[in-house]
C-alpha positions as CSV (number, residue, x, y, z in Angstrom):
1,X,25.9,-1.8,-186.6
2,X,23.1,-0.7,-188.6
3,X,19.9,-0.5,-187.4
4,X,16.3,0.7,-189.1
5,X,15.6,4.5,-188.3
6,X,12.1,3.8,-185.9
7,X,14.5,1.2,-184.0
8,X,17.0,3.8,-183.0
9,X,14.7,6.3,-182.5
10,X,12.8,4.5,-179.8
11,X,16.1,3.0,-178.6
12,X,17.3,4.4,-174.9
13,X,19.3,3.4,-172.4
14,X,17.6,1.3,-169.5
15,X,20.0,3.3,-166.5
16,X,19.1,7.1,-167.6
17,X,16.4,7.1,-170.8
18,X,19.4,9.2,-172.8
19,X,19.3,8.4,-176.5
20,X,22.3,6.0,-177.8
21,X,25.1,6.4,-180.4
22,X,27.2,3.9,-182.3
23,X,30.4,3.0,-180.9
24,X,33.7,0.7,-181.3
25,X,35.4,-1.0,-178.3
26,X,39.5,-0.9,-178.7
27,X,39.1,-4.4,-180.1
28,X,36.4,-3.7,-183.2
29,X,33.6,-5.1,-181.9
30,X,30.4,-2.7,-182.1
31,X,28.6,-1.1,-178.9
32,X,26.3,1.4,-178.2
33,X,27.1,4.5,-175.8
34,X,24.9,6.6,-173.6
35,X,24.9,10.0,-174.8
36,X,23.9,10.9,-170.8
37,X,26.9,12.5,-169.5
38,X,26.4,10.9,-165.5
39,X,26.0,7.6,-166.6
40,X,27.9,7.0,-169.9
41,X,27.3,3.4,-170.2
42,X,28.2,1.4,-173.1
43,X,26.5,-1.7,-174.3
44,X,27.5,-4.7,-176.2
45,X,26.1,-5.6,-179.3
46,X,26.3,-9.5,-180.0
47,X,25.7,-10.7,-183.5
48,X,23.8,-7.1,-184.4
49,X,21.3,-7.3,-181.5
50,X,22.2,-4.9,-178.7
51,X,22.3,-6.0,-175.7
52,X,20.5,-3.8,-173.5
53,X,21.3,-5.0,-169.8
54,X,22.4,-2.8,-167.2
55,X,24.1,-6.1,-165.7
56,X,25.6,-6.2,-169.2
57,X,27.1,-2.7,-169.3
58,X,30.3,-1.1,-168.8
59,X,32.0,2.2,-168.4
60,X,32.1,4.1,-171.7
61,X,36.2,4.2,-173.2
62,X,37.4,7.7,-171.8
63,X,34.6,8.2,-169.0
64,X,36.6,6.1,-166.5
């Protein structure tokens, strides 16, 4: 996913405020990972928007 640099800057994640990082779920499609270490959510991105739903999110691959 690319995204303009002022978007990702202001990006955070709605559980914690920690910044996010580009991911990959097992199956290639993109996401976007807290960087906060007790709440390591991850959140899907659907047709390059992020979707930025705590109802949305899921445990982070390797944090379960």
């Amino acid at each position: 996913m690319s995204t303009d640099g002022w978007v990702r800057d202001i990006l955070r994640c709605p559980a914690c405020a920690s910044e996010l990082r580009d991911g990959t779920r097992p199956d290639g499609a993109p996401e976007l990972v807290c960087t906060g270490e007790a709440c390591a959510l991850a959140y899907p991105v659907r047709d390059g928007v992020p979707v930025l739903l705590i109802d949305e999110a899921y445990p982070a691959a390797g944090t379960v």
